[in-house]
N, C-alpha and C positions, 0 to 999 in steps of 0.2 A: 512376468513370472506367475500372475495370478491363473493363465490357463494353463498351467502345468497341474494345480489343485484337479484332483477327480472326482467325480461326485459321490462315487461310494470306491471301496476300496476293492481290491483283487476280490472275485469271490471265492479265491481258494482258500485265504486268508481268512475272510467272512467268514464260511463254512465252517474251515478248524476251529477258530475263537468258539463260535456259537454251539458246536458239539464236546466240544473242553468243557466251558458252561454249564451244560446241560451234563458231563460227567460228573461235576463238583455237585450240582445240585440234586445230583441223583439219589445218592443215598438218602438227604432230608426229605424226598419224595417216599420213599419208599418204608422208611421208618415211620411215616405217618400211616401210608396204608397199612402198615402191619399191625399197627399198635390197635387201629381203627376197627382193623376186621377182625379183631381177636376178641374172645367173648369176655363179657362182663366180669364174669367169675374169679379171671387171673385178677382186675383191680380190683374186685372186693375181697381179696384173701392180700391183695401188698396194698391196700387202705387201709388192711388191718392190722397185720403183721409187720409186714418192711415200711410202708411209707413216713408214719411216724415220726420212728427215732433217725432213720436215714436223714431227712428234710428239716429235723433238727441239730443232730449233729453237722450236717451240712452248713446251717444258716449260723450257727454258732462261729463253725469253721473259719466262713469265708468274713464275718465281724472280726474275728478275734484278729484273722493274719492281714485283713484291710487294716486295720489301727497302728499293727505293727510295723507294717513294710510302710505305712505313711510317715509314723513317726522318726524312724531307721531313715528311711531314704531323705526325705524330706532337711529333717536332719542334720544328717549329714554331707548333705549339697550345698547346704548356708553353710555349715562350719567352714567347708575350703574355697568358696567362694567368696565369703565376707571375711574371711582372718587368716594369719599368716603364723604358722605355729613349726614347731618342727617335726617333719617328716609329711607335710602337706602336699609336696607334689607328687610324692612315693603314692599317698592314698589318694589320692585323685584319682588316679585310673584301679588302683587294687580293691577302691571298694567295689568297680564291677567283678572283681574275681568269682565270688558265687553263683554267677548265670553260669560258669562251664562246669558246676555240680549239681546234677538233677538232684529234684527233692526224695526221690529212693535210696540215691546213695549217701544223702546224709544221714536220712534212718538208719541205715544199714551198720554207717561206722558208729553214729552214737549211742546204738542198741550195742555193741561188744563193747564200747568205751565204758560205758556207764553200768552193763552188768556187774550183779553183786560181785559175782568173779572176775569181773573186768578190770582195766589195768587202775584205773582211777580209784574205785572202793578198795581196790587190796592196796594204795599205795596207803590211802589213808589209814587202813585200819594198823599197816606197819607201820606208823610216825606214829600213831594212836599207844602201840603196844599189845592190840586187839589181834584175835586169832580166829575168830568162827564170824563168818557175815550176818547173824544173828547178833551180834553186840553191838554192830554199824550197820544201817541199811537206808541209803538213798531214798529219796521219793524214785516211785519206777513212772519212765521215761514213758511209759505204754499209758497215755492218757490225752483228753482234748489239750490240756494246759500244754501239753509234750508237744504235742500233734503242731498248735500256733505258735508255737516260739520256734521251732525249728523248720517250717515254712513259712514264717518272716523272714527267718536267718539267712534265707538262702534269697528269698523274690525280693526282698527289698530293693537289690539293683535295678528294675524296672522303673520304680518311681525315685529313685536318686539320678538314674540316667535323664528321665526326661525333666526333673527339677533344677537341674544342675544346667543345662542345657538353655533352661528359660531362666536361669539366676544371672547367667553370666551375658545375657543377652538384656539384662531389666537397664534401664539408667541409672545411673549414680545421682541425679540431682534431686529423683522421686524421692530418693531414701534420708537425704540429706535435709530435703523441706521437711520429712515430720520429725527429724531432730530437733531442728530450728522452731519447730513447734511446741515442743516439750516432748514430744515420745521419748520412750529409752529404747533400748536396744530390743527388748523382747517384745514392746507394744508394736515399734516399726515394723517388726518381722510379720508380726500378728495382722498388722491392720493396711500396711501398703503389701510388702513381698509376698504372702501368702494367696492374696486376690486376687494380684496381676499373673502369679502362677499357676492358678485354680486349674485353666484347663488342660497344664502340662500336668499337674497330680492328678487328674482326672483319666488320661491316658494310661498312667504309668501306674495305676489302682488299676484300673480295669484287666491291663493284662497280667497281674502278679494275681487280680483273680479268678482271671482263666484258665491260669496254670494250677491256680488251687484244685476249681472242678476239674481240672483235668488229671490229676493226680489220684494215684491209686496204689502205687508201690507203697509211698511213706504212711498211707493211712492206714493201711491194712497192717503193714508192720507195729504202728501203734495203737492198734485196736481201736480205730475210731472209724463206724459204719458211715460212710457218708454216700450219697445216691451213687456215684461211681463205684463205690467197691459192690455196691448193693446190686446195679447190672449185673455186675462180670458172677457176683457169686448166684445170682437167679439165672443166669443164662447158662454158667457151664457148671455149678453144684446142684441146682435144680432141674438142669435141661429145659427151662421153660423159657423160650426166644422171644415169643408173645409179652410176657410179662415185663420180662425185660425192656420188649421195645416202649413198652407202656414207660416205663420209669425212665426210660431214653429221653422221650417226648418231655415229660416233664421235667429234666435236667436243661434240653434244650432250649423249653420255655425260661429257666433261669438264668442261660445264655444268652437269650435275648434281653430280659430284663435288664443283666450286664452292662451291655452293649447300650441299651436305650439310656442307663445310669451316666455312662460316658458321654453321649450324645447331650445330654440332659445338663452335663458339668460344663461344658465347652459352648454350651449354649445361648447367645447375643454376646459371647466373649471378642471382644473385637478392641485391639488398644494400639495405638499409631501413634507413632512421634515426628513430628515436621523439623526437627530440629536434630542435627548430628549430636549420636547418641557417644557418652561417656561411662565407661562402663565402671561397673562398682570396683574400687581400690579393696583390696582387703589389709586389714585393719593387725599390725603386726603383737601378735599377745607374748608377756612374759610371765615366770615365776609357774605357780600354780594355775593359773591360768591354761597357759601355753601345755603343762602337760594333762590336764584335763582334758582340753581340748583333743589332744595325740592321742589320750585314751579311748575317747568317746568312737573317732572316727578307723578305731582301729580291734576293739572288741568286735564288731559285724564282719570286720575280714577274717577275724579270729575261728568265731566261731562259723561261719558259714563256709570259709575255705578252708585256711592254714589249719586247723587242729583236726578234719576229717582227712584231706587231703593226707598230711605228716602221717595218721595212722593208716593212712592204705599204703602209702608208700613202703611202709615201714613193714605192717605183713605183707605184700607182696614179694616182697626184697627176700624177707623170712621164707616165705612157701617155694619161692622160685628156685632159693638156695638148697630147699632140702628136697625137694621131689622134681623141680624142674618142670615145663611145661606142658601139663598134661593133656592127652588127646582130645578128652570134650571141651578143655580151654582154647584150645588151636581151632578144632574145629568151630566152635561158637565165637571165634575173631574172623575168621575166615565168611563163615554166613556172614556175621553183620557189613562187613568191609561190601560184602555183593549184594547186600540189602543197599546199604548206604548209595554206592557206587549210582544202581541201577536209579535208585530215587532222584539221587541229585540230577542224573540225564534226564528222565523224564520229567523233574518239576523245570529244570532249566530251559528243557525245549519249548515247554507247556507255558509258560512267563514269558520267553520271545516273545512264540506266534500271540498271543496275548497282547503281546505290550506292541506288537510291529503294524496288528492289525489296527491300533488307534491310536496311534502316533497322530501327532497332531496336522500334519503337512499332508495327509492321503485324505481326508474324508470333508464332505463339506461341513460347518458348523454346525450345524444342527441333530446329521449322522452324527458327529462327532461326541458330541455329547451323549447323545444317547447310550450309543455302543460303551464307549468309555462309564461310564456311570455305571450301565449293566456287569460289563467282564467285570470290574473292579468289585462290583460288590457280591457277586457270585464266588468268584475268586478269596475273597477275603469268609465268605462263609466256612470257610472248608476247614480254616486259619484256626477259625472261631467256636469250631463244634469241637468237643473233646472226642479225644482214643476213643475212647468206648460207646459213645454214642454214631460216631463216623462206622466202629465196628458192627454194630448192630446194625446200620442202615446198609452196610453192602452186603450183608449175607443173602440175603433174598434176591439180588438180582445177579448174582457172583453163582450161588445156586441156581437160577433159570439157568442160566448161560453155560453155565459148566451142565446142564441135563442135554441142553440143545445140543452142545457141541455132542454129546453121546451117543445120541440119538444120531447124530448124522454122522457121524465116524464109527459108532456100531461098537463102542466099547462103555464102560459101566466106569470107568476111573473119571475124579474131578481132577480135571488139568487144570484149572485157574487155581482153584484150592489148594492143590496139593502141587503145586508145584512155587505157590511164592506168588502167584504173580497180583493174586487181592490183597496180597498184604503190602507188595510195591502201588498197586493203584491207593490204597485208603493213605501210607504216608506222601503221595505226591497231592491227594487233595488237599492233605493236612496243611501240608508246607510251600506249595505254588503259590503261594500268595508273596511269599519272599523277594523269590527272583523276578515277580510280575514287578515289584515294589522297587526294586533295585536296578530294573531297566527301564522304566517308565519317569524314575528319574532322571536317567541317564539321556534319554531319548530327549527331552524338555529341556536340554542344558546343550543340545547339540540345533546349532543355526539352523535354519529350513534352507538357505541359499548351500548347502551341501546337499542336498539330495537335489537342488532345483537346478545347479552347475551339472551334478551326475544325468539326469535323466536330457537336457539340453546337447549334452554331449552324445548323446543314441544309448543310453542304459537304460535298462527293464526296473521295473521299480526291484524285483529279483536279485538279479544282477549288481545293483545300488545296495542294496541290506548287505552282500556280501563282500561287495571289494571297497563300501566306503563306511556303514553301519557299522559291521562285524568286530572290524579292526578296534573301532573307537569306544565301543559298548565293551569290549576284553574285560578291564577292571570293574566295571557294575557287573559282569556275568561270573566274573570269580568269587567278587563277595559275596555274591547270591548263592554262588556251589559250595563254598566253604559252608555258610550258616547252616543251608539246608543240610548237607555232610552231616555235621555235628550232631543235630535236631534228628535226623532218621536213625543216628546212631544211639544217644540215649533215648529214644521212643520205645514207652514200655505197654501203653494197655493195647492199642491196634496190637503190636505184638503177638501179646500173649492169647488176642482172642481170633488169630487172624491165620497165624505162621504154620505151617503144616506139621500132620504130625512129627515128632523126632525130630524137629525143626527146631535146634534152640541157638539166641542170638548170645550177645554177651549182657545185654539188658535181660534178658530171661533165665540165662544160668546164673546171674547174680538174683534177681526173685525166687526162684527155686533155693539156691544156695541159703539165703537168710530167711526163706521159712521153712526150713528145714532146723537151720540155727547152725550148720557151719559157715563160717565168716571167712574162713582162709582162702577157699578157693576163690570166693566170690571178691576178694579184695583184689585181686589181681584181672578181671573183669572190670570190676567201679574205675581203677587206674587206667586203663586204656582208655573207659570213656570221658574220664576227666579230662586226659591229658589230650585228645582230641578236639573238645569244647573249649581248649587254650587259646585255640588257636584263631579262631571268631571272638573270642573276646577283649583278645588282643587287638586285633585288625577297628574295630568297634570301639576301642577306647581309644584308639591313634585317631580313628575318624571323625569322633564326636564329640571328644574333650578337650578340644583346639581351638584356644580363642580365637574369635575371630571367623570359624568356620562354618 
């Protein structure tokens, strides 16, 4: 069977991989040139002006919602893992509910929640006996303290998913030796559980603070400048792209810093057990106990789903019933469904060829490594860079190319621009990493004596990816197209700095909508994208919170 092995793969396959590649890594190329050749002057006016407070609010930001979503997730993964309380298997999979609510639309609903005028201060001030919002007035929500608690509230599923994940996989006789030793319960936690899970909290911090940088709806709605909103408002309030890409550049350096943090936590982590593993019993609580417990793990669904969620639902329900579906609603569900649509084909297709090209069974070992190593982490850049920095690196060569085209068709309109189709390439860069991730699994779990019977029998390596691959990859290439779905659907800064004129999505009629400060229409917007995000989050808690799996 070993001459069936070829020593490099198709080069049609090579080709596409290596120009996918070099699409992903293009914008970071080019956002460096730009930033490079642009004169001094833009950094020494945002070294003095913007870089500042941006780069502080930022570093504030991204400590305050790390401690949070660590302590929340972390947490909350020991509580239903180690203890048996009532309603524990309910919150096992609901504490992932907050991944299918972008951190914009929780802004969104708890800026009219918590308005003086909102439903919360006026209930209070009538149990009160109070009449004028002057006699009661909340702390307002519009602040950093605002800003980190309500993007904990929401990212914390990142690091309870992957904690939870390495709790229920730890041994049971590790935790029970430092009992036997004198630990208590909080010391064990602290000094066996915590260690042995380091490099899962390590993953699962990293990306809840990716999504921070990457965030820009929630922070602008509560007035916290952090270098993301700091782009978008230097590139389209000041028209200065240069500038911008300058502050791109250094967002992206704390991108990587991220990323090195992660690498850094995971680093000589290495724990193996020779002995069949027993996994930890959890531990059944009563009295005060038991509903302490139920509280704890059920405040973070509270506040990150159930109480935003209930109040879109609720004006939605309201607006739909008195005006009905109005024409920029329809149309801005309509864009995003053909934003969405187009994304998830092209990152789906762009993750095959990807994942087909170095499969493990076409290349020799050493190609193999190589190629594999490159695509994966080219691929995973794209993952890695935030909206707004991804936006700023494709304008430049999105403009060459849309001038070129002009020039040789003899008309003056930008076709790439203005027609959508840069704002489908920046979300398939964003999100290819997905389905690359979800087939390349899939591919590693499938025999090589299946393609080595197919091609034995006169099939083209071709021919084999379709009548014996295709069939068996279906479920890793659906759950690839659902997450990516979801993820191009709430996709708010490429959006906003991307999408053609009079192009709006339902992520951008809901950003207009709440900063404007009408909440009605935009509630029934946040609803469709919630209830689309259900649906991967659901499929993701069936697949991942399965002992045993």
């Amino acid at each position: 069977m070993s001459g069936l092995r070829l020593r490099v793969a198709n080069p049609f396959w090579l080709l596409a991989s290596a120009a996918l590649a070099l699409v992903v890594l293009a914008p970071v190329a080019s956002l460096a040139w730009l930033a490079s050749g642009s004169s001094l002057a833009h950094w020494s006016e945002l070294a003095s002006h913007v870089l500042p407070r941006a780069a502080l609010n930022t570093a504030v930001l991204l400590a305050g919602v790390g401690v949070l979503v660590t302590l929340i997730g972390a947490g909350c993964a020991w509580l239903v893992t180690a203890y048996d309380f009532p309603g524990r298997r309910v919150f096992d999979w609901a504490l992932l509910l907050p991944l299918a609510m972008p951190t914009y639309i929780v802004a969104f609903a708890y800026l009219d929640l918590l308005h003086p005028l909102g439903p919360v201060q006026s209930a209070l001030r009538w149990m009160l006996g109070l009449d004028s919002p002057r006699q009661l007035r909340l702390g307002d929500l519009r602040s950093m303290g605002g800003a980190i608690f309500l993007l904990g509230s929401v990212l914390y599923p990142y690091v309870y998913l992957t904690a939870r994940v390495m709790f229920m996989t730890q041994p049971a006789h590790l935790l029970e030796a430092a009992r036997t030793l004198g630990a208590g319960p909080m010391g064990a936690f602290l000094r066996v559980v915590v260690p042995l899970a380091r490099p899962a909290l390590a993953v699962g911090l990293s990306l809840a603070l990716l999504e921070t940088l990457n965030d820009i709806g929630a922070s602008e709605f509560l007035g916290v400048n952090t270098l993301t909103v700091a782009i978008y408002t230097t590139w389209v309030t000041r028209s200065d792209l240069a500038g911008a890409a300058q502050l791109a550049m250094l967002m992206l350096l704390s991108v990587l810093g991220l990323l090195l943090l992660e690498r850094r936590g995971r680093a000589r982590q290495r724990f193996a057990s020779m002995q069949r593993m027993r996994p930890i019993q959890p531990r059944r609580l009563a009295g005060w106990a038991a509903l302490t417990a139920t509280l704890a793990v059920a405040a973070p669904v509270a506040v990150g789903f159930a109480i935003p969620a209930l109040y879109l639902a609720t004006e939605a329900v309201k607006r739909v019933a008195r005006t009905g579906i109005s024409p920029a609603l329809a149309g801005a569900a309509l864009n995003t469904l053909l934003v969405a649509a187009l994304v998830t084909l092209a990152a789906v297709a762009a993750g095959l060829v990807m994942a087909w090209t170095t499969r493990p069974s076409v290349t020799a070992p050493s190609v193999r490594r190589l190629w594999r190593t490159a695509l994966a982490r080219s691929a995973s850049v794209g993952y890695a860079v935030p909206g707004t920095v991804l936006a700023v690196g494709l304008l430049a060569p999105a403009l060459a190319l849309d001038y070129a085209l002009g020039d040789l068709l003899g008309h003056k309109k930008l076709l790439l621009l203005g027609s959508g189709a840069v704002l489908v390439a920046a979300c398939t860069i964003r999100f290819v990493a997905i389905p690359l991730g979800a087939v390349e699994g899939a591919l590693l779990r499938l025999p090589p004596a299946l393609e080595q019977a197919a091609r034995l029998l006169g099939e083209s390596a071709n021919r084999t990816l379709v009548r014996v691959h295709l069939p068996l990859l279906r479920p890793a290439l659906g759950a690839g197209a659902m997450l990516v779905f979801a993820d191009a659907m709430k996709e708010l800064p490429a959006t906003l700095l991307l999408r053609p004129v009079n192009f709006e999505t339902l992520a951008t009629l809901l950003y207009a909508e709440a900063a404007r400060g009408t909440y009605e229409e935009g509630a029934v917007a946040a609803l469709a994208i919630v209830a689309t995000g259900l649906v991967p989050v659901a499929l993701l808690a069936r697949a991942q919170l399965r002992p045993g799996h």
